[in-house]
C-alpha positions in Angstrom: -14.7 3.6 5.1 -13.7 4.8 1.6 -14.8 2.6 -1.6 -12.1 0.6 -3.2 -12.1 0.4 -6.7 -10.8 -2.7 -8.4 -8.3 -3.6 -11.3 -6.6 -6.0 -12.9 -3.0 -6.1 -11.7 -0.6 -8.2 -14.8 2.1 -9.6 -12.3 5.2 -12.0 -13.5 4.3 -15.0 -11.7 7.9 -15.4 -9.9 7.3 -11.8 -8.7 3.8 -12.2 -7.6 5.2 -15.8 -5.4 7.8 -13.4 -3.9 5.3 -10.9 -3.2 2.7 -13.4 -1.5 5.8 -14.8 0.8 6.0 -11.3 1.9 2.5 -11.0 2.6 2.3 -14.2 4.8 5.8 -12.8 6.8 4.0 -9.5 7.6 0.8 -11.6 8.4 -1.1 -9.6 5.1 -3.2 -10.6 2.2 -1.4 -10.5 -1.0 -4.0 -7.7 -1.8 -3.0 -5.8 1.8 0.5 -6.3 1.0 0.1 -4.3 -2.4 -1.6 -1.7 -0.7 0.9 -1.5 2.2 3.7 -0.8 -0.5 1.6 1.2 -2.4 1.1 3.2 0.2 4.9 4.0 1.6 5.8 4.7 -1.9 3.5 7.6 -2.0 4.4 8.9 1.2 8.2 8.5 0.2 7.7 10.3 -2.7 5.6 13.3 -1.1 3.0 12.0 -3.4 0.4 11.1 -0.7 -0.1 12.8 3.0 -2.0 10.8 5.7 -4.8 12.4 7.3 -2.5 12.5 10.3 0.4 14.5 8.5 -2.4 16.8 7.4 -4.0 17.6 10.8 -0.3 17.9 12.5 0.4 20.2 9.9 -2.8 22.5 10.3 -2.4 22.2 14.3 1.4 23.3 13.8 
């Protein structure tokens, strides 16, 4: 498993209540959600490739 590396996240506190309803819909922690999101954005964005997308790609 990889190391996480913590930080300090400054979060509007009407955005951060909107963001931990969405958590408990999707049956994550706040944290998980963050990371969830984090995660398509950078996938989206061609910004991030899964380990997956990689080993299609070099199988392709």
């Amino acid at each position: 498993m990889s190391e996480k590396k913590p930080f300090v996240l400054r979060i509007a506190p009407e955005k951060l209540e909107a963001l931990e309803k969405w958590a408990a819909d999707e049956f994550r922690s706040t944290n998980g959600q963050i990371e969830y999101i984090i995660d398509q954005a950078l996938r989206n964005s061609g910004r991030w490739k899964s380990k997956s997308e990689t080993i299609k790609k070099e199988g392709s």
